[in-house]
N, C-alpha and C positions, 0 to 999 in steps of 0.2 A: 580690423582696421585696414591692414593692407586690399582685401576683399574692395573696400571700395573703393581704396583709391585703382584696381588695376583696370577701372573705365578710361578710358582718353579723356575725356571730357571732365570728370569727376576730379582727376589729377591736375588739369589744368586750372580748374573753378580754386579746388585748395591753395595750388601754386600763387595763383595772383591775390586770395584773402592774402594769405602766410606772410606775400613781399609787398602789400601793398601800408603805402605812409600811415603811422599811428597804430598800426597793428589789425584793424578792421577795415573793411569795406562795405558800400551801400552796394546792395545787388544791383545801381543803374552802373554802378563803373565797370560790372565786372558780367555781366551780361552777355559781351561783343567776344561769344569764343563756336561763334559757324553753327550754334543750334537754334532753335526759336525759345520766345521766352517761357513757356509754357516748358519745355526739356528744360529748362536752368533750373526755374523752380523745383523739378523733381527732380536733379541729379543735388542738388543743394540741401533736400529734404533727406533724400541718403547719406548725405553726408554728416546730417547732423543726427540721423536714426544709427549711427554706426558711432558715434560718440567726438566725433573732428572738429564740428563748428559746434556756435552756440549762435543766438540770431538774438536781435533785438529789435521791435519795432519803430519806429520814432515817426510821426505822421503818416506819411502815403509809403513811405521805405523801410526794406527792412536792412540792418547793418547785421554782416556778421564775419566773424571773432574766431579764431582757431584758440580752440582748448590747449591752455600753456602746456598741463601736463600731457598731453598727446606728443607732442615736438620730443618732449622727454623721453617717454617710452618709446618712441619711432629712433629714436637715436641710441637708448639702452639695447632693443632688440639688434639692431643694424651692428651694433660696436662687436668686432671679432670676440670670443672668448678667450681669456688668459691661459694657456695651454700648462 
């Protein structure tokens, strides 16, 4: 999990699904981060082969969605241990 997020780019793509209104984003809003769109698509594609997003089609777009329980386990792993 953490393996992909430690791209630049990969971290960024998740950042703006994760904060973006309603909980998802269409890949046109979230595109604009200094690669072409052909790199979004494949850092997007890792993202979801690593288990972070889930995508859904809807006409010409696709929306995608960060896996609730990911947030969870990103935050269990991070949380110190009770000594």
């Amino acid at each position: 999990m953490f393996k992909a997020l430690g791209d630049p780019v990969r971290l960024r793509l998740f950042s703006l699904v994760a904060s973006h209104a309603g909980g998802e984003a269409c890949v046109c809003d979230i595109s604009d981060v200094g690669v072409s769109q052909p790199t979004v698509s494949h850092h997007l594609k890792k993202l979801k082969e690593a288990g972070l997003l889930t995508s859904e089609r809807r006409g010409t777009w696709v929306y995608y969605r960060v896996e609730p329980a990911v947030l969870a386990s990103m935050g269990h792993l991070l949380t110190p241990a009770a000594p």
